[in-house]
C-alpha positions as a Markdown table, in Angstrom:
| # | Residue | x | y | z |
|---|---|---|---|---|
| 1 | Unk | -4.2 | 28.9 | 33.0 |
| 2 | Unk | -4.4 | 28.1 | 29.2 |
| 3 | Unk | -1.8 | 29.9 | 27.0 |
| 4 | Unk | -2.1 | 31.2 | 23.2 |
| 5 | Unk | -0.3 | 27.8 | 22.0 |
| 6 | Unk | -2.9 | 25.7 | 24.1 |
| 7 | Unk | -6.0 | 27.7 | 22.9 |
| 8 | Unk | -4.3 | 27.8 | 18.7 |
| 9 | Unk | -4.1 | 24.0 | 19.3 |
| 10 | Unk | -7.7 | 23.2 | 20.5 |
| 11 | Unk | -9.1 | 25.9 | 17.3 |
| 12 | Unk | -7.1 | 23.8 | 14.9 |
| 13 | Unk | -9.2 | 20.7 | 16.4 |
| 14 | Unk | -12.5 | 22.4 | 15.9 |
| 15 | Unk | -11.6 | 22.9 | 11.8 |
| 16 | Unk | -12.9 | 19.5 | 10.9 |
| 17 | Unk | -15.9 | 19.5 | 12.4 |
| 18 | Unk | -16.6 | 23.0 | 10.9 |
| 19 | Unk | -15.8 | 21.9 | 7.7 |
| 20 | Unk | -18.7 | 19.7 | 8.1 |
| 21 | Unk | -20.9 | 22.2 | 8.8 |
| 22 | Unk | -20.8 | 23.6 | 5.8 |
| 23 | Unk | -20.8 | 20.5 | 3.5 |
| 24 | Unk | -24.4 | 20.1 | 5.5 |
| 25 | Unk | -25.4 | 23.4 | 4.9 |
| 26 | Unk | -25.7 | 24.4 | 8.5 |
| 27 | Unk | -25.5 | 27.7 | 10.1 |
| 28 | Unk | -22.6 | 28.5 | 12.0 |
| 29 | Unk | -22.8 | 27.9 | 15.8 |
| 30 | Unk | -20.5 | 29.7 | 18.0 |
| 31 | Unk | -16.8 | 28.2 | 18.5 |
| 32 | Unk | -15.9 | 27.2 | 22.0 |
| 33 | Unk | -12.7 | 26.5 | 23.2 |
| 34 | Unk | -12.7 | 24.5 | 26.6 |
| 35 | Unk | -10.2 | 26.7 | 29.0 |
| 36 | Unk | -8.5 | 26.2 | 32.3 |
| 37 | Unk | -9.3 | 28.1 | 35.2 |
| 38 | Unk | -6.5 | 27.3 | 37.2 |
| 39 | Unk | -3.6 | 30.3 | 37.7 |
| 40 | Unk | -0.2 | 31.0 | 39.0 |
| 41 | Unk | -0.2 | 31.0 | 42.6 |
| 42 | Unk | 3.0 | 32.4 | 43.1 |
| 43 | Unk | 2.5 | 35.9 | 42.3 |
| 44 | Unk | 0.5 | 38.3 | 40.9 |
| 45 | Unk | 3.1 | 39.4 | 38.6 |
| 46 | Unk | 3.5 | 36.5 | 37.0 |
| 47 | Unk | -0.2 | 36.2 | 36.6 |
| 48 | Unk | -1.3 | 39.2 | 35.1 |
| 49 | Unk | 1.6 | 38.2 | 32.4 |
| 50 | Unk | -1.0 | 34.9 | 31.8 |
| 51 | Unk | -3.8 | 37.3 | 31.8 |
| 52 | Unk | -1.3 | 39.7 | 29.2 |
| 53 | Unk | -0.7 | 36.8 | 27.1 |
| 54 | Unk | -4.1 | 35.1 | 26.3 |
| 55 | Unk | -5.4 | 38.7 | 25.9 |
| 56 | Unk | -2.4 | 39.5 | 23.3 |
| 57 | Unk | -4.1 | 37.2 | 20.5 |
| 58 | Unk | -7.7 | 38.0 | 21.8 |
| 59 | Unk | -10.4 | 39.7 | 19.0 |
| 60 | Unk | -9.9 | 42.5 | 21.6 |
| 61 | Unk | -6.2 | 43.0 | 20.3 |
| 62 | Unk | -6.2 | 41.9 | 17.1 |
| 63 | Unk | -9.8 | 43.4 | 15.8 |
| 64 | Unk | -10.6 | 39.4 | 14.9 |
| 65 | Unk | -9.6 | 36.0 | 16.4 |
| 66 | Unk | -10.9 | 34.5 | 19.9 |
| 67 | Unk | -13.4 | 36.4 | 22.1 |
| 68 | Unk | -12.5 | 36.6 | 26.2 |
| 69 | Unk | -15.4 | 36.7 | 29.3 |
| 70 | Unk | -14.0 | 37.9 | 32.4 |
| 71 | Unk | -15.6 | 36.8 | 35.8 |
| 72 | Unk | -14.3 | 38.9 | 38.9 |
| 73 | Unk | -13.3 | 36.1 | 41.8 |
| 74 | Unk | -12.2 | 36.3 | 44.9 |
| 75 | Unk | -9.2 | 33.7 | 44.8 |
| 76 | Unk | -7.4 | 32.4 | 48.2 |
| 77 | Unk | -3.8 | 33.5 | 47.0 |
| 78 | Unk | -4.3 | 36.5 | 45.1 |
| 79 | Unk | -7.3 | 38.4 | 46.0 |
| 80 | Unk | -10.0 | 39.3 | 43.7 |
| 81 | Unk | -9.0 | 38.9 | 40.4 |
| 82 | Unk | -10.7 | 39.2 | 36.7 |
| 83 | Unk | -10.1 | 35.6 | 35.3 |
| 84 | Unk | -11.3 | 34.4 | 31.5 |
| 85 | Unk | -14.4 | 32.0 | 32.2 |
| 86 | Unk | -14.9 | 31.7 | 28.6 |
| 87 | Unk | -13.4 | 31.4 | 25.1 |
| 88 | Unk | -14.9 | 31.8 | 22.1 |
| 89 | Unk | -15.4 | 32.6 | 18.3 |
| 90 | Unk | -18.5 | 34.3 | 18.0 |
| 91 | Unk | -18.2 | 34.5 | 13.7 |
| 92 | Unk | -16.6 | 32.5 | 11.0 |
| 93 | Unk | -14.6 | 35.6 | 9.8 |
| 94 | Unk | -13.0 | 35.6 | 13.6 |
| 95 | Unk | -12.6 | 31.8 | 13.6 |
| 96 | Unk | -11.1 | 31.5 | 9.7 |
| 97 | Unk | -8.8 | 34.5 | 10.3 |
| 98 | Unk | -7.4 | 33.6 | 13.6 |
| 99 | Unk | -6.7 | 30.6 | 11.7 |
| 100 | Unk | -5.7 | 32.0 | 8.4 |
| 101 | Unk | -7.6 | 29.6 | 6.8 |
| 102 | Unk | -10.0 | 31.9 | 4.7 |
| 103 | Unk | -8.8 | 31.6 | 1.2 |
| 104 | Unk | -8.9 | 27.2 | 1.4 |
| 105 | Unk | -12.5 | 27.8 | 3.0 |
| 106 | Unk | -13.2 | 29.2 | -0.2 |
| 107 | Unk | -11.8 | 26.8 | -2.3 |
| 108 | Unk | -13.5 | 24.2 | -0.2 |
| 109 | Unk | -16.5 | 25.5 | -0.5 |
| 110 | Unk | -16.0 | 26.0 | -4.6 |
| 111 | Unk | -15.1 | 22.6 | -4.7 |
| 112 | Unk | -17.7 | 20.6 | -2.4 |
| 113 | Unk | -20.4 | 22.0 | -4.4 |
| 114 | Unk | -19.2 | 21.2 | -7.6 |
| 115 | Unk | -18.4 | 17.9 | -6.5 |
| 116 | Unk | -22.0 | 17.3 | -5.1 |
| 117 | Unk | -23.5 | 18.9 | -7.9 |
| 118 | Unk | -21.9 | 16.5 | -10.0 |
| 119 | Unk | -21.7 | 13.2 | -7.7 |
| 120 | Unk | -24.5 | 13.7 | -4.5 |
| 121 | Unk | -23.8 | 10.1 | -4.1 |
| 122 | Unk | -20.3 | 11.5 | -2.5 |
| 123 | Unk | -21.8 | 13.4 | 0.2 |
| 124 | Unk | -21.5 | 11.6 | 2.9 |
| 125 | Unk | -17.9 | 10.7 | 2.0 |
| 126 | Unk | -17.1 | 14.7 | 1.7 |
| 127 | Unk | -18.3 | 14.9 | 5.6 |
| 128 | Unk | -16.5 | 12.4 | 6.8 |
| 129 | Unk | -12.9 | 13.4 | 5.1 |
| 130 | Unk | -13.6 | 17.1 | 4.6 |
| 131 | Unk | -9.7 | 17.2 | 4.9 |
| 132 | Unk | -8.8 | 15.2 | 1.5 |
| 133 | Unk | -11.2 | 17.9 | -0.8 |
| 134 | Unk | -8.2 | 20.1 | 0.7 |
| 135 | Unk | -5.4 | 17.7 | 0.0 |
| 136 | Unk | -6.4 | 17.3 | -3.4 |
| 137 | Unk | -8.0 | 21.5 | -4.0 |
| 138 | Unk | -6.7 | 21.4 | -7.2 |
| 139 | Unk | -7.4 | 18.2 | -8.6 |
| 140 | Unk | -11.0 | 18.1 | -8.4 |
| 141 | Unk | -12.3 | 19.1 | -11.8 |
| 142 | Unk | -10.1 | 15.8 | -13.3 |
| 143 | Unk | -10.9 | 13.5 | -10.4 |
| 144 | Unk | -15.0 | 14.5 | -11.2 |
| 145 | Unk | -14.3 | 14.0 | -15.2 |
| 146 | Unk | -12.6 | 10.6 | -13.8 |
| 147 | Unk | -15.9 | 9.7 | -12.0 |
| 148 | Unk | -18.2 | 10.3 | -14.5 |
| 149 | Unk | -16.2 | 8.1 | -17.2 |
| 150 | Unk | -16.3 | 5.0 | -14.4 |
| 151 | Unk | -20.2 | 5.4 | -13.9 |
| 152 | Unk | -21.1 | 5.3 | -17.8 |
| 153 | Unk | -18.1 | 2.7 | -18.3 |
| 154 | Unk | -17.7 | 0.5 | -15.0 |
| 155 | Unk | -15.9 | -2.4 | -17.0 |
| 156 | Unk | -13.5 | -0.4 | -19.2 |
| 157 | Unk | -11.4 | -3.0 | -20.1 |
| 158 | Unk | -8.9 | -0.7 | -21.2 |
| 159 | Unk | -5.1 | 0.4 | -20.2 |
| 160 | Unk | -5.1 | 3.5 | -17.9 |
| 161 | Unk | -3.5 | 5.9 | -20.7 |
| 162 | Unk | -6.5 | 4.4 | -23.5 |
| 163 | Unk | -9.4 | 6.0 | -21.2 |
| 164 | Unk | -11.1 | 8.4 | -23.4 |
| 165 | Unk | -10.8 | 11.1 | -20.4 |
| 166 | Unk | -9.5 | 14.8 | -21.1 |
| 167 | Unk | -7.0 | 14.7 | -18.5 |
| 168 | Unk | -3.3 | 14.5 | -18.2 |
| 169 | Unk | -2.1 | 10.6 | -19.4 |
| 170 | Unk | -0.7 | 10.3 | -16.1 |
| 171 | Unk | -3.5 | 11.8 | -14.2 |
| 172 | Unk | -5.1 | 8.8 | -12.9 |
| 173 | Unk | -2.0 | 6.5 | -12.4 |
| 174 | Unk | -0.4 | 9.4 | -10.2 |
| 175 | Unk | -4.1 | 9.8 | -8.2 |
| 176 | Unk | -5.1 | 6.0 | -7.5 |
| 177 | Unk | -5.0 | 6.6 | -4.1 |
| 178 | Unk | -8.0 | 8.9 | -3.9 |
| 179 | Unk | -9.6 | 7.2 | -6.9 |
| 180 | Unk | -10.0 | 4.1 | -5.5 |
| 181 | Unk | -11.6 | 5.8 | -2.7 |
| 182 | Unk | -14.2 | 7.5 | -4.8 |
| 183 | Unk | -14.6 | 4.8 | -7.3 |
| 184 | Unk | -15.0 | 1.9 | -4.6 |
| 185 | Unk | -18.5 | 4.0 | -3.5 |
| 186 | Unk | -19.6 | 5.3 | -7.0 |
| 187 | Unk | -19.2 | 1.7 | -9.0 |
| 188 | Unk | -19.3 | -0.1 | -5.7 |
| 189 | Unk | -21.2 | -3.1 | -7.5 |
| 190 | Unk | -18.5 | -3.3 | -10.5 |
| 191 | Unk | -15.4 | -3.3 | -8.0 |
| 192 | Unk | -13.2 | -6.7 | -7.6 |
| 193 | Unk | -13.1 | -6.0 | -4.0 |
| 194 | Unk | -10.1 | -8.3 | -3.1 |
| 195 | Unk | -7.9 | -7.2 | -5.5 |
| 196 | Unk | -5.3 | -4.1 | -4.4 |
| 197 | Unk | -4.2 | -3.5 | -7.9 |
| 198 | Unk | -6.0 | -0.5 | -9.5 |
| 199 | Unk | -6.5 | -2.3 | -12.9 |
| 200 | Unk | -7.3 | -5.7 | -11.5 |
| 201 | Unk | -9.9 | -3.9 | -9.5 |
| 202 | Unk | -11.6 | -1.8 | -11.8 |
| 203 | Unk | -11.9 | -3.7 | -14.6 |
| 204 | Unk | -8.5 | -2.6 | -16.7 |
| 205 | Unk | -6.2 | -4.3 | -19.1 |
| 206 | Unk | -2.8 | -4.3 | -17.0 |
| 207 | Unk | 0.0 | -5.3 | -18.0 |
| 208 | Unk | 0.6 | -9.0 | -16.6 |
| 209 | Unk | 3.6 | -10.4 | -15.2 |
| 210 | Unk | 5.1 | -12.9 | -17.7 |
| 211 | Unk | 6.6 | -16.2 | -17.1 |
| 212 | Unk | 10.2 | -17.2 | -18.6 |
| 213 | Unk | 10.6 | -21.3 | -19.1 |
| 214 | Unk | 12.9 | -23.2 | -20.8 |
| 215 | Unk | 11.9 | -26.0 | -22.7 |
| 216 | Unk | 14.2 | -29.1 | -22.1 |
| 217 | Unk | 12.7 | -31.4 | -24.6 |
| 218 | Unk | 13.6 | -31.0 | -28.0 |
| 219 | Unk | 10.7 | -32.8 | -29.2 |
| 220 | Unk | 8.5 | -30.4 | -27.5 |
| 221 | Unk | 10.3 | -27.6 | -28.8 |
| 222 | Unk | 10.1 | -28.8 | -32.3 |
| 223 | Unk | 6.6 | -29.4 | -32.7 |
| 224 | Unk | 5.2 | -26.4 | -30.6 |
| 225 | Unk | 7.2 | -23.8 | -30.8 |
| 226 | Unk | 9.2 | -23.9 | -34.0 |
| 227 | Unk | 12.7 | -25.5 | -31.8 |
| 228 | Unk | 12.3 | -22.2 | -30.0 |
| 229 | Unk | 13.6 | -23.5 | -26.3 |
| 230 | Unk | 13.5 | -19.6 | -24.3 |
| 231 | Unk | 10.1 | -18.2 | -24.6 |
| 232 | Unk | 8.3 | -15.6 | -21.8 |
| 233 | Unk | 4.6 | -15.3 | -22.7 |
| 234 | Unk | 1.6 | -13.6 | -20.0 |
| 235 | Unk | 1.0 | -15.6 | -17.2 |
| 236 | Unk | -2.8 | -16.1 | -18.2 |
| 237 | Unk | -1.6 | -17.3 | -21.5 |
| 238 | Unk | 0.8 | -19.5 | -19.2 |
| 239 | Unk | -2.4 | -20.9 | -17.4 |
| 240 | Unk | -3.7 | -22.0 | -20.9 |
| 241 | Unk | -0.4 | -24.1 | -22.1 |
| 242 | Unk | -1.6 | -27.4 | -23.0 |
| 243 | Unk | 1.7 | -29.8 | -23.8 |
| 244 | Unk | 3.2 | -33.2 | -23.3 |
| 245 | Unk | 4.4 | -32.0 | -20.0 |
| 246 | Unk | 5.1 | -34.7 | -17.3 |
| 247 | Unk | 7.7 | -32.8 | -14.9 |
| 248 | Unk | 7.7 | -28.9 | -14.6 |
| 249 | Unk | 11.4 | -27.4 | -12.8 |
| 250 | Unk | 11.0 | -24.2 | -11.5 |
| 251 | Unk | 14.4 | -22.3 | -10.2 |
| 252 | Unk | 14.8 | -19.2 | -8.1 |
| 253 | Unk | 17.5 | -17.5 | -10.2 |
| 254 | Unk | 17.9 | -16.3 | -14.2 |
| 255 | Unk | 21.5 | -17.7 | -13.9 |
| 256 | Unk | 20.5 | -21.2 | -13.2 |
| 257 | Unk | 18.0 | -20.9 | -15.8 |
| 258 | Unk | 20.2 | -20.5 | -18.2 |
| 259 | Unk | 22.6 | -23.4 | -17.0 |
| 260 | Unk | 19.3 | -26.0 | -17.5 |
| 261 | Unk | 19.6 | -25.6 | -21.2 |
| 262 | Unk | 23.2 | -27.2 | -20.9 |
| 263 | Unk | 21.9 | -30.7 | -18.8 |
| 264 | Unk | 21.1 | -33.3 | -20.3 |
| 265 | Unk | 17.9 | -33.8 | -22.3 |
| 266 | Unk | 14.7 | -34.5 | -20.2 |
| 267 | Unk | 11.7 | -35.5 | -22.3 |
| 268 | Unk | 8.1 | -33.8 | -21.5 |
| 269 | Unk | 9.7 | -31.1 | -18.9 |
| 270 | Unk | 10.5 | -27.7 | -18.9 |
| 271 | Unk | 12.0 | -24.9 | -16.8 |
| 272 | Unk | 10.5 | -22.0 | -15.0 |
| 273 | Unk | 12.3 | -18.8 | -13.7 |
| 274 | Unk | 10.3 | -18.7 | -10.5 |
| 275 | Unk | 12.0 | -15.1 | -9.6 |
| 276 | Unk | 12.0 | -15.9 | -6.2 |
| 277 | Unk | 9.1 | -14.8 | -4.8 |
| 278 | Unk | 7.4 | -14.2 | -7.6 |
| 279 | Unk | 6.7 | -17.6 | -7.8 |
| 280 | Unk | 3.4 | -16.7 | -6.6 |
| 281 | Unk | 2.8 | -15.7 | -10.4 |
| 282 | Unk | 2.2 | -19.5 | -10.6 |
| 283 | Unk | -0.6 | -20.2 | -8.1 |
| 284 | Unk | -3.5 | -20.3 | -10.3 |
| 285 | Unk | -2.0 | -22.9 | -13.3 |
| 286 | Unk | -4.2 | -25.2 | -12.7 |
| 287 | Unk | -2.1 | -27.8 | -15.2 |
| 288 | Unk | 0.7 | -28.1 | -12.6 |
| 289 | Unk | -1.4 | -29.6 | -9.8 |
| 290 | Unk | -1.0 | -33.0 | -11.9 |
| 291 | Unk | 2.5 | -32.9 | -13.0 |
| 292 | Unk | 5.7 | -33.8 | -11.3 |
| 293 | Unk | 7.0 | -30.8 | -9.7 |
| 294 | Unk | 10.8 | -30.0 | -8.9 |
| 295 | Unk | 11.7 | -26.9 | -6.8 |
| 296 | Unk | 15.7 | -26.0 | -6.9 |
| 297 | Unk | 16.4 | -23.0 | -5.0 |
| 298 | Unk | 19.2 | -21.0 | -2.8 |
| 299 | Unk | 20.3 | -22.9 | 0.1 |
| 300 | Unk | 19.0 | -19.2 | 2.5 |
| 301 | Unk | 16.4 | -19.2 | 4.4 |
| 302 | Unk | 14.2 | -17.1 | 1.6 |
| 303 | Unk | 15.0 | -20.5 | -0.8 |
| 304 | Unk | 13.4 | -22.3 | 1.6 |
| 305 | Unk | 10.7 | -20.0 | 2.4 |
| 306 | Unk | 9.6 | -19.6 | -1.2 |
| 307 | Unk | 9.9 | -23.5 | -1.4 |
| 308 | Unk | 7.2 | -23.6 | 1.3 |
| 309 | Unk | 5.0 | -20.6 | -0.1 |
| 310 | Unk | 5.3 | -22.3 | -3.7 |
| 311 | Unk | 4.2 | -26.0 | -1.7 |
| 312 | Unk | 1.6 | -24.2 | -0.4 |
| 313 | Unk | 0.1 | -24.1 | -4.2 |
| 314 | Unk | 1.0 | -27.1 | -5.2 |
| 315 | Unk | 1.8 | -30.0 | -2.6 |
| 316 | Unk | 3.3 | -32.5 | -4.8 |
| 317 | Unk | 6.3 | -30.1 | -4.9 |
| 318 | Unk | 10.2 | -31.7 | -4.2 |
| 319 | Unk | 13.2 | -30.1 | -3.3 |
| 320 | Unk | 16.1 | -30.6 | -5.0 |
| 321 | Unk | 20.0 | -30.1 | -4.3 |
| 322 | Unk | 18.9 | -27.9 | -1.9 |
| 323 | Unk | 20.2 | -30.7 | 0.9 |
| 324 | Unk | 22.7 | -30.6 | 3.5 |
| 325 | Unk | 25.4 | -32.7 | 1.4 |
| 326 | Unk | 25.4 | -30.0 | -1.2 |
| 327 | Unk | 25.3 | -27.3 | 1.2 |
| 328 | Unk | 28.4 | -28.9 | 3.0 |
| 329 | Unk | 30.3 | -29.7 | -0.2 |
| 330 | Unk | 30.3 | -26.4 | -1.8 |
| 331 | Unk | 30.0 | -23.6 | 1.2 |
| 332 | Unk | 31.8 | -20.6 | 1.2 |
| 333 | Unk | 30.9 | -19.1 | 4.4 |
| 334 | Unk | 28.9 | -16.6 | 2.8 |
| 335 | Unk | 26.3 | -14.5 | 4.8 |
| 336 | Unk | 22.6 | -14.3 | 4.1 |
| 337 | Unk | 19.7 | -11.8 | 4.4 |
| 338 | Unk | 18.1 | -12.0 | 8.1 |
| 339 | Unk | 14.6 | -13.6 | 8.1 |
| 340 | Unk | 11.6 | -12.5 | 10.3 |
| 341 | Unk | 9.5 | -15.3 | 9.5 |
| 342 | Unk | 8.2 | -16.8 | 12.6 |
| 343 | Unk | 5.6 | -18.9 | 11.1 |
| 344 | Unk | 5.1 | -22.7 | 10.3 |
| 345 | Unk | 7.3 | -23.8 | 7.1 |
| 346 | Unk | 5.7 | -26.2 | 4.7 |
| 347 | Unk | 9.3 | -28.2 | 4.6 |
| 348 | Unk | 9.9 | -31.9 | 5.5 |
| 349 | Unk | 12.2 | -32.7 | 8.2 |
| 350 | Unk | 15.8 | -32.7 | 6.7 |
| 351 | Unk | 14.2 | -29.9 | 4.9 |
| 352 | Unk | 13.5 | -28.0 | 8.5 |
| 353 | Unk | 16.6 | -28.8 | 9.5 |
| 354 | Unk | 18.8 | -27.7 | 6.9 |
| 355 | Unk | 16.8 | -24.1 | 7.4 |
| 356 | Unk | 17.3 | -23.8 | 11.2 |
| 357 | Unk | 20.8 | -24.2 | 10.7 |
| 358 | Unk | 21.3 | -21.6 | 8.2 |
| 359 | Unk | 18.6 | -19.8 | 10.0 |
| 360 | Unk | 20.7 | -19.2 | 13.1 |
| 361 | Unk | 24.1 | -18.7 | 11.5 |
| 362 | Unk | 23.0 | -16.4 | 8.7 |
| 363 | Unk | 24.4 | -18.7 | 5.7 |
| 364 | Unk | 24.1 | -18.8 | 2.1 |
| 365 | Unk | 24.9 | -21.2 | -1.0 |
| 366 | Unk | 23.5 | -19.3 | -3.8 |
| 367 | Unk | 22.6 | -21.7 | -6.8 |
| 368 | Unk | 25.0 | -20.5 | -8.8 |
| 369 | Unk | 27.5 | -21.4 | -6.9 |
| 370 | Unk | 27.2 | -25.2 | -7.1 |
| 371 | Unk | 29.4 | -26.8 | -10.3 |
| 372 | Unk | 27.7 | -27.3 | -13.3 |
| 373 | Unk | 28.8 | -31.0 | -13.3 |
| 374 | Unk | 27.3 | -31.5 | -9.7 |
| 375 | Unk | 24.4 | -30.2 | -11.5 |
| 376 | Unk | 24.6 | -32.5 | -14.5 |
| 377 | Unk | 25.3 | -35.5 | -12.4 |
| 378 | Unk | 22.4 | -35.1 | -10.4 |
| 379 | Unk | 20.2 | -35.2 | -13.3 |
| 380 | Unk | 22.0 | -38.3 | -15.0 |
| 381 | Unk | 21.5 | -40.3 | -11.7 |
């Protein structure tokens, strides 16, 4: 026989689909709760304490809550017996109460109106997440004023905390989530659909990553940038550099970036801090796809990962000292971070082979960790 818990459980199911009731407007229909006639065989006892406990929480205890039928049947263990053939709320105030749910009906029902009063073109979205106008009851006045800015101003182009919008600075950077759900159908034509970032999407000013690069010829750094030789500048400036650039050196780590300015001169190149896997930051320059490109990373697996993800923009890319003689020379049995990569590496063979190795034994030569004159040499040669 169904118990209090069961029947609780299947009511809590049936909120949703009321709440959508009333964001159509629709009379309310009487509740049912599917039951099970089955019973305890082994006594009668034991089942009129069923009976006891579904009738305990029934509307006829409790003045409101779930309403009880009674059919007499004549049962093969225990005789004829008055068992529940069905359960039901036959009112809203029985069903909200028994739920306790009255108060956030009301609020729901404050705040669907004034949403679809102010946006009808979110109507459709309210029935089919009635649960998120609860989640968010008490933003809804802000995420409406939010809204409204976007459809009279689809392409801002303005930081999140210049939007001329009377609501907290923070407001919309702590509330992207449901935002983007609201603005993706309200502005649906403005939206950069493949980009994640909230700015990038909705036409924002954000603030771009920057890229850090040494310059390594003091020529270049004479006649373009005053014999400044350490700049970081916005990656879409970046995209716009136009030097006498014929080799580009990108490393994983700030250390080693620092340790290019003391090699030895190399005309028309510069450094870049690639931040490991930020090297992605790089994909769209189109200037490097015609420049000689040097990749010098960790001797880990995520070195040559990020070697592989950075050929994958740019296929002219080389390794350098990132070869088994280094890796033999200067190893100090240091342990790496697992990988769970499983796919297909864009390495050459020693390059493939170097990375199973280390793969399997969990090993590490960190950059900084190979002699500046090692370094130096390999550059003279």
């Amino acid at each position: 026989m169904i118990t209090p818990d069961q029947i609780r459980t299947k009511s809590q199911r049936k909120y949703t689909s009321y709440l959508q009731t009333l964001v159509r407007n629709e009379t309310f229909d009487r509740i049912v709760i599917t039951g099970d006639k089955s019973y305890t065989k082994s006594s009668l006892q034991e089942f009129e304490r069923e009976i006891r406990s579904i009738l305990s929480q029934s509307k006829d205890k409790n003045v409101y809550g779930y309403s009880l039928d009674f059919q007499k049947v004549k049962t093969k263990y225990l005789g004829t017996q008055d068992l529940p053939t069905a359960i039901y709320f036959d009112t809203e105030r029985d069903f909200l109460k028994y739920l306790d749910k009255e108060k956030e009906v009301k609020v729901f029902e404050q705040n669907i109106r004034k949403i679809i009063d102010e946006l009808p073109e979110l109507e459709e979205w309210i029935v089919q997440n009635p649960s998120k106008i609860i989640a968010n009851e008490d933003k809804w006045e802000d995420l409406i004023k939010v809204c409204q800015y976007f459809l009279k101003n689809p392409s801002p182009r303005l930081y999140l905390r210049e939007l001329p919008i009377k609501v907290h600075t923070k407001f919309i950077e702590r509330n992207q989530g449901i935002l983007k759900e609201l603005l993706d159908l309200i502005i649906s034509n403005y939206v950069n659909k493949e980009e994640k970032q909230f700015e990038k999407r909705f036409n924002l000013k954000y603030n771009e990553p920057q890229v850090r690069f040494k310059i390594l010829d003091q020529e270049i750094s004479k006649n373009y940038f005053q014999g400044l030789n350490d700049i970081a500048i916005p990656i879409r400036q970046f995209e716009l550099l136009n030097l006498p650039l014929k080799r580009v050196l990108v490393v994983e780590n700030k250390t080693t970036l620092y340790t290019t300015l003391t090699l030895p001169e190399m005309k028309n190149t510069i450094a870049i801090f690639g931040s490991g896997y930020s090297v992605n930051n790089l994909k769209n320059v189109q200037w490097l796809t015609n420049i000689e490109l040097l990749y010098w990373g960790d001797i880990d697996v995520q070195g040559f990962e990020i070697l592989s993800q950075f050929r994958s923009y740019f296929e002219q890319t080389q390794s350098i000292l990132m070869d088994r003689e280094t890796f033999d020379e200067f190893f100090e049995n240091d342990a790496g971070t697992v990988s769970n990569v499983t796919t297909k590496l864009l390495l050459d063979e020693q390059e493939i082979e170097l990375y199973d190795l280390i793969k399997s034994n969990n090993w590490r030569l960190e950059q900084e960790k190979i002699p500046l004159e090692y370094v130096r040499r390999y550059f003279e040669t």
